[in-house]
C-alpha angles and dihedrals in degrees: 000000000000088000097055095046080049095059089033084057101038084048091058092036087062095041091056088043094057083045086047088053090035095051086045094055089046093045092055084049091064101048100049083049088057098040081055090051091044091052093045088047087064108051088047085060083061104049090042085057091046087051099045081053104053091041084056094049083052099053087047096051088050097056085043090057096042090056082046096056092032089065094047089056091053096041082054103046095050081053098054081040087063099037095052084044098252111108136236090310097130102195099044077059114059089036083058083050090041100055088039093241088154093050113090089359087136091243127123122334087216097034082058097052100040081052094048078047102049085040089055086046095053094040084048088052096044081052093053099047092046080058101048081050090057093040091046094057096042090053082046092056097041085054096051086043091055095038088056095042081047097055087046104067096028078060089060 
């Protein structure tokens, strides 16, 4: 009987050697999985930050452009103000545009259409900086997104 336990035992003693080896080999599987996904983690952190960045660098080119276009408005409409006689008073201004009022005022055939054009100038800016708005807080909210998606897996 000793004989059989010894080969019994010998037998188990080589199948949980083969799991031993088997749960090694595994085992180093799985780490060099994780030191990958570690790797590819951070290089992600970078490009998240590149991309935060650039998103920052965005946001601020698009205000940028918004003060731009705001001062041309209102360098265009103290033109038109000059040229219609009222001044640099904006918003007298456009509500003179607005009701038509240049428009069949028996003056000038070419002071009328430099003013229609300078109207169609200023509607075509407030157009663009209300763009510019829209597109500024898009980019905003695509920055705090990825800045939260960022710390997330930064956070794993």
């Amino acid at each position: 009987m000793c004989t059989d336990e010894n080969e019994n035992l010998t037998n188990e003693r080589e199948r949980l050697q083969g799991v031993v080896e088997g749960l090694e080999e595994s085992l180093a599987e799985v780490r060099e999985e994780r030191d990958e996904i570690r790797l590819e983690l951070r290089k992600s952190g970078a490009q998240w930050g590149r991309i935060l960045t650039n998103a920052g660098r965005l946001a601020e080119g698009a205000s940028k452009v918004e003060r731009d276009l705001r001062g041309e408005v209102g360098n265009l409409r103290e033109e038109v103000g000059l040229l219609r006689g009222r001044g640099g008073d904006g918003d007298s201004l456009m509500s003179g545009m607005e009701s038509g009022g240049f428009v069949g005022g028996g003056g000038s055939g070419g002071g009328d259409r430099e003013i229609r054009e300078l109207k169609l100038r200023v509607r075509e800016l407030e157009r663009n900086i209300e763009e510019a708005r829209r597109d500024g807080r898009g980019v905003i909210e695509m920055a705090e997104k990825l800045a939260k998606l960022g710390r997330g897996i930064i956070e794993r």
